[in-house]
C-alpha positions in Angstrom: 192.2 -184.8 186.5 189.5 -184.3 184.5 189.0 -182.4 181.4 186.0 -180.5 179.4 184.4 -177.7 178.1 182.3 -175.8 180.3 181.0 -171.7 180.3 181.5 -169.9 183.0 180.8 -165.9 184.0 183.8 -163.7 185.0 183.6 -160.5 185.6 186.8 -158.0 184.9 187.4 -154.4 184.5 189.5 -153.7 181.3 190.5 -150.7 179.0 188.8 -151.1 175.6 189.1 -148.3 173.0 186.0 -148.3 171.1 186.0 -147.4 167.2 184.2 -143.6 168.0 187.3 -143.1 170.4 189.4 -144.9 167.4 188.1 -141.6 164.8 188.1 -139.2 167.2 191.8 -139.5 167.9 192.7 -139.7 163.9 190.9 -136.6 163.4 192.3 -134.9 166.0 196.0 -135.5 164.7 195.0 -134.6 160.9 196.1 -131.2 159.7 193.5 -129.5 157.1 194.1 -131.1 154.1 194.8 -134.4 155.8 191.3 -134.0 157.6 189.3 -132.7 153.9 190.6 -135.8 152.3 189.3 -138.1 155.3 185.9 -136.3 155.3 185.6 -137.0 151.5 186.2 -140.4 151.8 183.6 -140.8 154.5 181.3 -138.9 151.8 181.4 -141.6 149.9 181.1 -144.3 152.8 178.2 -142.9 154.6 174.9 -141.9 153.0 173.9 -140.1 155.7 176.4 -137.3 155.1 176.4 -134.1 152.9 177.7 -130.9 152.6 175.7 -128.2 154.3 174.8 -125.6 151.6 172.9 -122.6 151.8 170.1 -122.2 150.0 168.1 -119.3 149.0 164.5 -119.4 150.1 161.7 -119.2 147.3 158.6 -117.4 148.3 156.0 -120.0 147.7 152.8 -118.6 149.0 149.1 -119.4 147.2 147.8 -116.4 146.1 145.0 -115.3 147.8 141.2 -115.7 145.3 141.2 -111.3 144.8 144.9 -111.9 143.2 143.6 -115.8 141.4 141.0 -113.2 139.6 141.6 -110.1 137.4 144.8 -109.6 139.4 146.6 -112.3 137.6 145.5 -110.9 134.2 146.2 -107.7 134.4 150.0 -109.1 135.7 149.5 -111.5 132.5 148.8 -108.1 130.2 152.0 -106.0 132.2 154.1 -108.9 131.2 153.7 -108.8 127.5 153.7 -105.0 127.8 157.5 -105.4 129.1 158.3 -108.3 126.4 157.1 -105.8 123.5 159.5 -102.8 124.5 161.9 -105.3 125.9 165.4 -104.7 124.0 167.5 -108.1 123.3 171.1 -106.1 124.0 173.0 -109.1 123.1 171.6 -109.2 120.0 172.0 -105.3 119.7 175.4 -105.2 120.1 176.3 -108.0 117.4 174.4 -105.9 115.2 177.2 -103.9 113.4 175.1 -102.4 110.5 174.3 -99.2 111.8 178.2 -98.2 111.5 178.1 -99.3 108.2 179.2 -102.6 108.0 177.2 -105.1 106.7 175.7 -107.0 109.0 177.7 -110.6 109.4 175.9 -113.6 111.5 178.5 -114.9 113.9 178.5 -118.3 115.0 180.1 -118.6 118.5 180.8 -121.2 120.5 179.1 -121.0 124.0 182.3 -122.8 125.6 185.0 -120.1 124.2 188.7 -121.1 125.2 190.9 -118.1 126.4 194.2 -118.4 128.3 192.4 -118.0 132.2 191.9 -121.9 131.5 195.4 -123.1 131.6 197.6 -123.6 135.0 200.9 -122.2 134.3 203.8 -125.1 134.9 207.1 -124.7 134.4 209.3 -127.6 132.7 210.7 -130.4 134.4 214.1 -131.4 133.6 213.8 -133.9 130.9 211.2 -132.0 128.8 213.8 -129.1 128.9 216.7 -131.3 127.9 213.9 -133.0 125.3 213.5 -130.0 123.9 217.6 -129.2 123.6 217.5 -132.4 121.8 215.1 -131.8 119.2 217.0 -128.7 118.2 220.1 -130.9 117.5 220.9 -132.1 113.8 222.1 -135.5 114.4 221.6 -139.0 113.2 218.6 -141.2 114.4 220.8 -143.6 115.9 222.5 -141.5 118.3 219.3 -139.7 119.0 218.0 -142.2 120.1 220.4 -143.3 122.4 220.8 -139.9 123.6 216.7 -140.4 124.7 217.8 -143.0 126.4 220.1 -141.3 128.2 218.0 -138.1 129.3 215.8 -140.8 130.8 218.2 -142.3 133.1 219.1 -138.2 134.3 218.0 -137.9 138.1 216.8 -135.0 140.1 220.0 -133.2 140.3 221.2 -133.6 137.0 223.5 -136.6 137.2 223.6 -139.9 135.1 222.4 -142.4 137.3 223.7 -145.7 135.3 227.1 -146.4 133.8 228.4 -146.9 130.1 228.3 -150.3 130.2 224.4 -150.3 131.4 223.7 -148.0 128.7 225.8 -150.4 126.2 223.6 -153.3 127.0 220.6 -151.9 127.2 220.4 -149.9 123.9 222.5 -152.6 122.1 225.4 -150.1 120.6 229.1 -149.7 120.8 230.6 -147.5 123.5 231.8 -144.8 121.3 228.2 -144.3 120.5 227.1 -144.1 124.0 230.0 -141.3 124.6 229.1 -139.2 121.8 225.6 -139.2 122.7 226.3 -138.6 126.0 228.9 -135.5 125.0 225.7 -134.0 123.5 223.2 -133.9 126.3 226.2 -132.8 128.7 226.3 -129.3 126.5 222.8 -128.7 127.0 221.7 -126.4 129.3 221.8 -126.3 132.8 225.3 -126.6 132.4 226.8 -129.8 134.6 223.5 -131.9 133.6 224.6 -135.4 132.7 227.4 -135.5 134.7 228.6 -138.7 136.3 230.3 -137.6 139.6 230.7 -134.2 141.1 234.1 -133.5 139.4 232.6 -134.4 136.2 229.8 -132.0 136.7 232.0 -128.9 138.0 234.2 -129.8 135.0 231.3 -129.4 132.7 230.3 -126.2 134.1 234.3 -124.4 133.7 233.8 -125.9 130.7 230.7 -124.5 129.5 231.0 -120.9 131.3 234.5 -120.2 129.5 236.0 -119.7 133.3 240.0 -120.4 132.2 241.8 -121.1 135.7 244.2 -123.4 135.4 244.5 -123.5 139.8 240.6 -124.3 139.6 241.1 -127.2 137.2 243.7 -128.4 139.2 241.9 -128.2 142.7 239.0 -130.1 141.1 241.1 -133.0 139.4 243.5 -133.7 142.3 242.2 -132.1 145.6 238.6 -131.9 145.8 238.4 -133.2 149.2 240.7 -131.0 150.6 238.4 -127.9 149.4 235.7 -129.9 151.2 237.5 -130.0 154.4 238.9 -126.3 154.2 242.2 -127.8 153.9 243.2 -124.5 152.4 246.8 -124.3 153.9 247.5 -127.2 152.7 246.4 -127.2 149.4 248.5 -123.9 149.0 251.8 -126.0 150.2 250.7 -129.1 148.1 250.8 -126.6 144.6 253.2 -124.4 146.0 250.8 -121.4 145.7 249.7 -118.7 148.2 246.8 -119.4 150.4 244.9 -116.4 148.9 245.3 -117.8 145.3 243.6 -120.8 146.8 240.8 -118.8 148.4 240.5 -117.1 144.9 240.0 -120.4 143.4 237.5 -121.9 146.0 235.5 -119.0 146.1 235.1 -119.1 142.4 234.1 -123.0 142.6 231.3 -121.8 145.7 230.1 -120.3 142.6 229.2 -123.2 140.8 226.1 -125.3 141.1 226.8 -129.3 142.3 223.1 -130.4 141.7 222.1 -128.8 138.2 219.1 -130.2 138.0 217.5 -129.1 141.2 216.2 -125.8 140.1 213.7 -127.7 137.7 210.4 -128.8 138.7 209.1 -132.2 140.0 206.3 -133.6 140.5 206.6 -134.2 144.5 207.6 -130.9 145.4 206.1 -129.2 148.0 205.2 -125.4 146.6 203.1 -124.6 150.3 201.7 -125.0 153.0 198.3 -124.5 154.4 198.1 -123.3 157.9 195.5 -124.7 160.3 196.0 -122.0 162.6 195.9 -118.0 161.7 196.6 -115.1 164.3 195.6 -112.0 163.8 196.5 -108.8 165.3 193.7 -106.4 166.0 194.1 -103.3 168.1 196.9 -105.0 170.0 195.0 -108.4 170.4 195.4 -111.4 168.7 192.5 -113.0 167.0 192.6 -117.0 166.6 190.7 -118.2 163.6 190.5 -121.6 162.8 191.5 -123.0 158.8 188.4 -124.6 158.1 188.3 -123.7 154.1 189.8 -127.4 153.4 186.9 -128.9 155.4 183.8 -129.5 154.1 180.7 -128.5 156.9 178.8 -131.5 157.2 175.1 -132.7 157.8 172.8 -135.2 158.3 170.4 -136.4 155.6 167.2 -136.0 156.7 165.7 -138.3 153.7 167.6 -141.0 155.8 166.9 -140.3 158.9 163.0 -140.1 158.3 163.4 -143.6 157.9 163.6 -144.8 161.4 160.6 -143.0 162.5 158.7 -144.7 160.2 157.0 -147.9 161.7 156.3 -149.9 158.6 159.6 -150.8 156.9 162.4 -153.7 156.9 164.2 -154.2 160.3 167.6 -154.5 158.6 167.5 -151.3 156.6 166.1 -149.3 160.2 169.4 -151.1 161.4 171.7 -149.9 159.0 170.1 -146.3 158.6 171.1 -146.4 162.6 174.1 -147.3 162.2 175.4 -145.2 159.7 173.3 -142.3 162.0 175.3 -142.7 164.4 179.0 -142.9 162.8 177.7 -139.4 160.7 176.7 -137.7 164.1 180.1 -138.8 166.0 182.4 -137.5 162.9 180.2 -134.2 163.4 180.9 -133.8 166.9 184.8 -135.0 166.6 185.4 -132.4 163.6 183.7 -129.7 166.5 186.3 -131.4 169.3 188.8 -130.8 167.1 188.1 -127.6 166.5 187.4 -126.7 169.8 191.0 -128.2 171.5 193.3 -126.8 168.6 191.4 -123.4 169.6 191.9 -124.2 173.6 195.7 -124.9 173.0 196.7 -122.3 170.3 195.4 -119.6 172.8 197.3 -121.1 175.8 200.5 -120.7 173.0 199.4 -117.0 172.0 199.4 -116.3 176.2 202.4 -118.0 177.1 204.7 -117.0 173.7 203.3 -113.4 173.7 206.8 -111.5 173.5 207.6 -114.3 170.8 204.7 -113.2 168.5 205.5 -109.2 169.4 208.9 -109.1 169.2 210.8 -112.5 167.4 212.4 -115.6 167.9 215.0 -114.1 170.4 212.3 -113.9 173.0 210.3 -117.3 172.3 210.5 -118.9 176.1 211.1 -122.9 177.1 208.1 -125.2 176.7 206.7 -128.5 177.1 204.0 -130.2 176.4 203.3 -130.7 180.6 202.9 -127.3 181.1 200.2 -126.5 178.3 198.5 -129.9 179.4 198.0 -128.6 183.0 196.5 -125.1 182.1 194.2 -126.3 179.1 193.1 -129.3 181.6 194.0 -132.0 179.0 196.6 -135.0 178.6 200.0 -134.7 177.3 198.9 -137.1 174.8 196.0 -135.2 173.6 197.9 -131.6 173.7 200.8 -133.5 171.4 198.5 -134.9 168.8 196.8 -131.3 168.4 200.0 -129.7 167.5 201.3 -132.7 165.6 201.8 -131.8 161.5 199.8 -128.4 162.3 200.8 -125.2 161.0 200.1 -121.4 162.1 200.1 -118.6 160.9 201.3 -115.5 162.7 202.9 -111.7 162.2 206.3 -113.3 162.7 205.7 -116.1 159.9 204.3 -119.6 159.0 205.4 -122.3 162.0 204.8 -125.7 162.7 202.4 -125.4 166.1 205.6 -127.9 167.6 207.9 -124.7 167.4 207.0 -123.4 170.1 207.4 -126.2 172.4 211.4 -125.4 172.8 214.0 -127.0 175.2 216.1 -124.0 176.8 219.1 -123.0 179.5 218.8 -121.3 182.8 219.5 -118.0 182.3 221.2 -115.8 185.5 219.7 -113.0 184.6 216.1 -114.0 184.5 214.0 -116.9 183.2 215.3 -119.8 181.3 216.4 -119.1 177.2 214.9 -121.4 174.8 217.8 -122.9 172.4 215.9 -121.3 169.4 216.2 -117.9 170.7 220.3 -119.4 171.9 220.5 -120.5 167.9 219.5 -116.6 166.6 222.3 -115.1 169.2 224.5 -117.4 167.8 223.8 -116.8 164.4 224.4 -113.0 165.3 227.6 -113.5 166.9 228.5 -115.4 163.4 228.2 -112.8 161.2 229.0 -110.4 163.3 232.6 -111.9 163.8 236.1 -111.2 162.1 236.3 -113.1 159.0 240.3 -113.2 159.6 240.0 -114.1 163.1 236.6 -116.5 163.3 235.6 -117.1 166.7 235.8 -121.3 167.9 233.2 -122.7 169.7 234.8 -121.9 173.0 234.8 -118.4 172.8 231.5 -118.1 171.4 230.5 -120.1 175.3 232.6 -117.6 176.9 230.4 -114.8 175.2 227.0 -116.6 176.1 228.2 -116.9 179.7 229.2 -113.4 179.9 225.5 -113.0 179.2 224.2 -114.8 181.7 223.5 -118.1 179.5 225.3 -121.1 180.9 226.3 -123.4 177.9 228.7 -125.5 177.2 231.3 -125.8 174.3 230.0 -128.9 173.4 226.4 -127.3 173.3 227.3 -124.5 171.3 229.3 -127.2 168.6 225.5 -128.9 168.6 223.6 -125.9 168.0 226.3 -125.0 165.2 226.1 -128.5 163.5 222.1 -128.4 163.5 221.8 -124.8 162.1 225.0 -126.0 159.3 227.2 -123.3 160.3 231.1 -124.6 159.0 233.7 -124.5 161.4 236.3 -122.2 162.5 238.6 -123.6 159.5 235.9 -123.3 157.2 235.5 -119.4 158.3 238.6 -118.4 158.1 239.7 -115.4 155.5 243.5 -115.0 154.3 
């Protein structure tokens, strides 16, 4: 057999996604402060782009020869007419001589400070416990171990390396380490520095002056039992009634295990920008699209004069193309965008109409199929379009993929969606007997009676998801 190289022409049909498609697609799944960042960043690749502006339009028409004559000097002789009577108020009102004060010249600086500068931002953990610590008299030495300490404090207020860490690492004794650490534990928030979860709801009967001995005692000794509900037997354990227990527990629910979480941070997530807003006029709602974050964009037409010119480097008319091209197709996907979220967020507003009227106890099943088939686009495209998008509506801020909810069949009617099951349940919850809590079986039985088939197991789920304790967590004594 023999071998070599040879070129041949085939000819096959294949799916290729081209880079336009590529960009369209990102876009399209970006929410709007995803999609402002990306448009800045192609500010800065493409120098065909800018930001639309609008700007006023100067009047800049000749003047005629009558005007170009004694016109302009009798304008020229009005003009100085004006400056002569013309009253400098700034200066006027600096003037304070005519009350009888001497007149002082002011020096002022044009770039004045005043608190409307400054962003408000509360303290984070360590700069409050910093603080704490710079009110303390103690020794250099142990201050500075107890530094050391604050900055090795997590999030929630705990220590989050041991004594013997500490001991190598700052080079003292472990007496030190303990003393230092006995003062950041008595700062405030009370628990901070804590080492474990008994340590820190130690810390905190210790600094609030609660004296229980039964809550000391359920905190050394039977802390998982309190987790579990294990109330009754607890009480048989310390040979105490099972309300004394509930007294105790209820006075630990009190106390807060992660001290440190009402502090600041960095990475915090303060709100959220909605891509969507409905509003409702005269019974109507109104979609308007969150375009504030976005940028409009143009096309430079400095650069684009270019490739009408005929003189001029082939290279440079090449690029200039190029980069025409990539600014006029992220033009048109930022409109496509637009365009489908509008198309399927007023499919939602049709479809979830009682939802947005009356609340989440009327929000219906939905899938993505459904919406696909009446806004004549793919599954695909319809999920991208609601993926990490937000909107705005009377009944609150939701994440577009809300309303795409799994439900039941219903013998009464259509089919309930589990968010509108979850709310029921939630009612019949707090509605029940705090003596006599309901399990999950009777709270299926209630449902069915309704008209809702559901399952025990179901009904356990829903529970779990929406952390709702069980029946032995419930109970009253």
């Amino acid at each position: 057999m023999r071998m070599g190289y040879g070129l041949n022409i085939v000819q096959t049909q294949k799916l290729i996604m081209t880079p336009e498609l590529r960009q369209a697609i990102t876009v399209l799944q970006l929410s709007s402060l995803e999609l402002g960042t990306y448009v800045e960043q192609q500010l800065q690749e493409n120098p065909l782009l800018e930001i639309g502006e609008d700007y006023e339009k100067v009047s800049t028409e000749e003047p005629s020869p009558v005007e170009s004559g004694a016109g302009e000097r009798e304008k020229e002789n009005k003009n100085e007419k004006e400056k002569e009577y013309d009253i400098d108020w700034q200066d006027y009102f600096h003037d304070s001589s005519d009350l009888g004060m001497p007149r002082s010249e002011v020096s002022r600086e044009q770039n004045e400070y005043s608190y409307e500068h400054y962003v408000s931002r509360a303290p984070n953990l360590m700069e409050c416990l910093i603080q704490q610590l710079g009110l303390v008299r103690c020794a250099k030495r142990k201050r500075d171990i107890a530094e050391y300490i604050i900055g090795n404090i997590n999030d929630h207020g705990y220590l989050g390396c041991s004594i013997d860490e500490i001991v190598n690492q700052v080079g003292a004794a472990a007496d030190e380490v303990l003393e230092a650490l006995k003062i950041v534990q008595s700062f405030d928030p009370p628990g901070v520095g804590a080492r474990s979860l008994q340590e820190c709801l130690l810390l905190q009967l210790t600094y609030l002056g609660i004296n229980d001995p039964l809550a000391y005692v359920i905190v050394e000794r039977h802390l998982m039992d309190l987790a579990d509900g294990k109330y009754s037997r607890m009480a048989q354990v310390l040979g105490v009634p099972v309300q004394e227990i509930q007294r105790a527990a209820d006075l630990l629910k009190t106390l807060d295990p992660k001290p440190g979480r009402n502090f600041s941070s960095v990475n915090d997530n303060r709100y959220i920008v909605p891509d969507i807003v409905l509003n409702k006029v005269d019974g109507e709602y109104v979609i308007i699209t969150n375009d504030t974050s976005v940028p409009r964009l143009t096309i430079n037409n400095t650069y684009r004069a270019v490739l009408g010119q005929d003189a001029g480097d082939s290279q440079t008319k090449k690029f200039v193309e190029h980069k025409l091209n990539a600014a006029a197709w992220l033009i048109k996907s930022i409109e496509q965008r637009r365009l489908t979220l509008y198309k399927v967020t007023k499919c939602l507003v049709d479809l979830q109409r009682d939802f947005l009227d009356y609340g989440v106890k009327y929000l219906k099943p939905l899938n993505l199929k459904t919406v696909a088939d009446i806004v004549g686009l793919h599954e695909s495209t319809v999920s991208r379009a609601t993926s990490n998008k937000y909107i705005q509506t009377p009944q609150g801020v939701f994440e577009m993929k809300y309303f795409f909810s799994s439900g039941l069949s219903n013998a009464g009617g259509p089919a309930v969606s589990a968010a509108s099951i979850k709310k029921a349940l939630r009612e019949i919850i707090d509605g029940e007997d705090a003596k006599t809590p309901l399990n999950d079986q009777q709270i299926a039985d209630i449902f069915n009676r309704r008209g809702v088939k559901i399952s025990r197991r179901t009904v356990a789920k829903y529970r779990d998801e929406m952390n709702v304790p069980p029946i032995r967590k419930r109970k009253r004594y």
